[in-house]
Every structure is written in C-alpha cells, then in structure tokens.
C-alpha positions as CSV (number, residue, x, y, z in Angstrom):
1,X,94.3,144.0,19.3
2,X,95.5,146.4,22.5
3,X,92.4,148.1,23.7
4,X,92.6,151.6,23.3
5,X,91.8,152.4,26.9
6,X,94.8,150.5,28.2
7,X,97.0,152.1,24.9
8,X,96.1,155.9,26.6
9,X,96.9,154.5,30.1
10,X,100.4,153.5,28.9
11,X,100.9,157.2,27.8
12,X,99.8,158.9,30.4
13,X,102.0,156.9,32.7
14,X,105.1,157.3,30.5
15,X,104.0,161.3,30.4
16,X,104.0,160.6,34.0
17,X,107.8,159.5,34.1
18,X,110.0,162.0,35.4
19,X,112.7,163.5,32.3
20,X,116.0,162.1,32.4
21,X,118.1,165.2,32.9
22,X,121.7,166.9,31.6
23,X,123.8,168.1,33.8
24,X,124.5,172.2,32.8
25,X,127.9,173.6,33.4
26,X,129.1,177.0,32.4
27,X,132.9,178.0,31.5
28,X,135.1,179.6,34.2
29,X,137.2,181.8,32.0
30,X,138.9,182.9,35.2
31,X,140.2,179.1,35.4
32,X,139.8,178.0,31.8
33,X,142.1,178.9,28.9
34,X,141.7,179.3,25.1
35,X,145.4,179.9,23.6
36,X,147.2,179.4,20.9
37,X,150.9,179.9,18.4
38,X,151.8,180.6,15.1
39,X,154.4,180.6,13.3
40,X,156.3,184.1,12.4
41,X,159.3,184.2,10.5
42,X,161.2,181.2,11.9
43,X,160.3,181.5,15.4
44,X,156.4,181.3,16.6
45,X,154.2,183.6,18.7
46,X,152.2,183.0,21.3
47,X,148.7,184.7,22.2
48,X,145.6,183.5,24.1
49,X,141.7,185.0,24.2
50,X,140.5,186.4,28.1
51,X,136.9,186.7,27.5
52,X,134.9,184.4,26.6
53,X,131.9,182.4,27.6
54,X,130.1,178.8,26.9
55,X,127.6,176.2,28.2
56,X,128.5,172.7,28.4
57,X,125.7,169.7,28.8
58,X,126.8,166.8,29.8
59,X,124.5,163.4,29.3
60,X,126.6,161.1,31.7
61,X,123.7,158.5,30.3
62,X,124.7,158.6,26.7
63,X,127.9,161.0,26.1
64,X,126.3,161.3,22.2
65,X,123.5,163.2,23.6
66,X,126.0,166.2,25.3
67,X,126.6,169.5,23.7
68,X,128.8,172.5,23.7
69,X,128.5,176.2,23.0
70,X,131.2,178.7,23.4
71,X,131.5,182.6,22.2
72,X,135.0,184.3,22.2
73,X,135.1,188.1,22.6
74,X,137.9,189.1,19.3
75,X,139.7,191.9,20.8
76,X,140.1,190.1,24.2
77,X,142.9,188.8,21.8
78,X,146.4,189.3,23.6
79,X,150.2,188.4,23.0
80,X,151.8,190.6,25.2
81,X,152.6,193.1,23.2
82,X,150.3,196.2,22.9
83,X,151.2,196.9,19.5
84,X,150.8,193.7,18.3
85,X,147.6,193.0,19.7
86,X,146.5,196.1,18.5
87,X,147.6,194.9,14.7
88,X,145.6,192.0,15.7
89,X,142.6,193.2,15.5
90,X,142.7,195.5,13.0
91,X,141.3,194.6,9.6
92,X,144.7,193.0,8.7
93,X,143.7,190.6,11.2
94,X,140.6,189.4,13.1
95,X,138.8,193.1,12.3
96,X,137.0,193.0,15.7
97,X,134.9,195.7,14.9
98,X,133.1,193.9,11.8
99,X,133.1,190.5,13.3
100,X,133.5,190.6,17.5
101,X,132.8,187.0,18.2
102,X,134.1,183.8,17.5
103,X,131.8,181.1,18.2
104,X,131.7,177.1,18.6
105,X,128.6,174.8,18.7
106,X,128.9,171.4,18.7
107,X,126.5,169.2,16.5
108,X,128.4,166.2,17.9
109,X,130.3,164.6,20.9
110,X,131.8,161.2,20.6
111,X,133.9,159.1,22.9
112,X,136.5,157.5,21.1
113,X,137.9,155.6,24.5
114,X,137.5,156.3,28.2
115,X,137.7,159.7,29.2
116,X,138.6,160.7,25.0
117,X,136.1,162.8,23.5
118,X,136.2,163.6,20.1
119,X,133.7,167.0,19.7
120,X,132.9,168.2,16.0
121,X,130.6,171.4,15.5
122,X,130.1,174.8,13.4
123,X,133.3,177.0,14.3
124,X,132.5,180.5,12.9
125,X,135.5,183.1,12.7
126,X,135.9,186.1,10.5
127,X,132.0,185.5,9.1
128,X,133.0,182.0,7.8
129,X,131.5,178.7,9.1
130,X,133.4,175.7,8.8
131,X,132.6,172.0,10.6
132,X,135.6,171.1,12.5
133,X,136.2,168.5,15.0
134,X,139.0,168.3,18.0
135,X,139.7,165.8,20.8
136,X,139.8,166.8,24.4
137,X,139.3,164.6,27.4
138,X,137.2,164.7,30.1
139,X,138.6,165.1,33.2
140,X,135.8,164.3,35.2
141,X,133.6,166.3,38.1
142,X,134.8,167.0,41.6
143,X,133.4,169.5,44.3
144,X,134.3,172.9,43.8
145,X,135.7,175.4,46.1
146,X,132.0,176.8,47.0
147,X,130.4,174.6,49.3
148,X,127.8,172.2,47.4
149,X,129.2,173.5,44.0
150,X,130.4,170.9,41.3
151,X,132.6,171.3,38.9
152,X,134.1,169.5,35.3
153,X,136.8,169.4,33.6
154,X,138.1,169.1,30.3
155,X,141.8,169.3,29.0
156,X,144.4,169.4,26.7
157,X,142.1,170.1,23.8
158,X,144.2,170.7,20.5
159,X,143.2,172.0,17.3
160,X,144.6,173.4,14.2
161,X,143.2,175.7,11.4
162,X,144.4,177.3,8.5
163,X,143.8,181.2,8.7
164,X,143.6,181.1,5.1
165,X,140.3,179.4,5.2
166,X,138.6,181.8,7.6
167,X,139.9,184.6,5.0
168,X,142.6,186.3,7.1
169,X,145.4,186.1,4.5
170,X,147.4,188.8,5.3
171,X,151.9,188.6,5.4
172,X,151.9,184.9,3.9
173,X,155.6,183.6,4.6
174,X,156.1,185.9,7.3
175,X,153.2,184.8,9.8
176,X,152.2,181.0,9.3
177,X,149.1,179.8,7.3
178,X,148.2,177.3,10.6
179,X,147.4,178.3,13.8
180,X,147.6,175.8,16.6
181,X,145.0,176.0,19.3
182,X,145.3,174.6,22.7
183,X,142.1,174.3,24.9
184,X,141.4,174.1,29.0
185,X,138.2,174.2,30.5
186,X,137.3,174.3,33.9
187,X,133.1,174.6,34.3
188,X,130.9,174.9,37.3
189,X,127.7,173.1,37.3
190,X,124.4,175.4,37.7
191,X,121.4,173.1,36.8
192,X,120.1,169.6,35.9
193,X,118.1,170.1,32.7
194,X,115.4,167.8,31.3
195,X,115.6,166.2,27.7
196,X,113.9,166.9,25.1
C-alpha cells in the first residue's frame, strides 16, 4: 500500500513541473489570403475576403492537440467589381448586415502525412453551422522580417461548399451551387501558452 505522505509528495512535485506550452500565432491578413470562384453562367468568378482575423496554436508535441480560430468580416467581400460586390452582400447574397461574420473553429487537427494536415471544425456562414473538414499543409516556421519574430506557414488549403446548404439560394443555374475556396496563411508568433 503507497503511503499517503509519499502519494501528496508525488503531486506536489508533478504540480511543480513546469506546463508544456503551445506556440500562439495570429493571422497576417496583409500576407495571408482567403479566396475563392464560382461558377456563373459558363465561365466562373473570382472574389477573395480582405479582413479577417484568427489564432492558430500549434502543439509541435502532439499536432492532435493544436487548434484554429478564424472570423471573416462579410462585406470585406470583393471581386473587383463595385456593383457586384455590392449585390454581394445584399440580402440576395451573404446579407452582411444580418449576419457580418463568418467564422471557423476547429475541433480537430490531424496529420495525415508529413507536413499534411487535415483540420475539421464548426464553419458558421449565413447563421448556419455545419462540421467541415479541409487539408492544408504546414509549411513550417522561419524568422520573420522583425528581428526575433517567428513566423508559420500554412498553404494551399482547398475547400468546397455548397451555398445551398448555408441557405444562399438565390439565381440557381446562373451562379453555381459550389463554391471553391482556396486558403493561405501566413501567422506571426506572439506567445508560448501553457496546456490545460
């Protein structure tokens, strides 16, 4: 039978241990890119969001344990064409007024092979929730432009969705049901956090 005396030592010098930590990176949008294309007609149409905003965690220990959450400001929405974008967001559309964000938060990250991540989470667009999961690969960490900084990389996510399913149902057989969305992300690290 362990003594108890030698059972509380044994805690307190695990509480002792210092927390294995996460490395914290936030999203450059200025060097990142959310875009995407849809078909219209028989041609397709190219747009991409400018604002937007995430954290990334990284567990370089355990990949499992890493995490991502990203928001996307609607009417940063843009295709080049004022009038367009304008449609957009109109109720037609996104209705940027009634929902402004889209959001991403990842319940998991796997790696499927070296450097391939496969990230699955709640994407919520147009007030509906739906799990989805995209690959992406990770690009790895180099020093930033700022002496000391850090910074990751992740590329050549790809995703599709069908609009359909997010309720935006608006000109079927003139603008395409699925929207293909590419993803780019450059992130600066700002802090070691511990685990929980």
């Amino acid at each position: 039978m362990r003594h108890p005396f030698r059972v509380l030592l044994a805690s307190l010098a695990l509480a002792a241990l210092p927390a294995l930590a996460q490395d914290v990176y936030k999203i450059d949008p200025v060097h990142s890119e959310v875009s995407f294309k849809v078909g219209h007609l028989l041609a397709k149409t190219s747009g991409r969001f400018t604002k937007f905003n995430g954290t990334i965690k990284v567990d370089s220990a355990n990949i499992s344990k890493s995490s991502v959450e990203v928001t996307i400001e609607s009417a940063s929405i843009t295709t080049d064409n004022e009038a367009r974008d304008k449609h957009l967001k109109s109720p037609d559309f996104f209705d940027v007024e009634k929902f402004p964000t889209v959001t991403f938060k990842s319940t998991s990250v796997k790696e499927v092979a070296k450097g391939k991540l496969e990230v699955t989470g709640d994407f919520t667009m147009h007030g509906v929730t739906k799990r989805i999961t995209f690959p992406i690969t990770n690009a790895g960490t180099q020093p930033g432009m700022q002496p000391g900084s850090v910074v990751a990389g992740f590329v050549d996510g790809a995703l599709s969705l069908n609009r359909s399913e997010f309720g935006i149902k608006t000109f079927p057989g003139v603008v395409g049901e699925t929207v293909a969305i590419s993803l780019n992300v450059e992130a600066g690290k700002v802090s070691a956090s511990a685990k929980k």
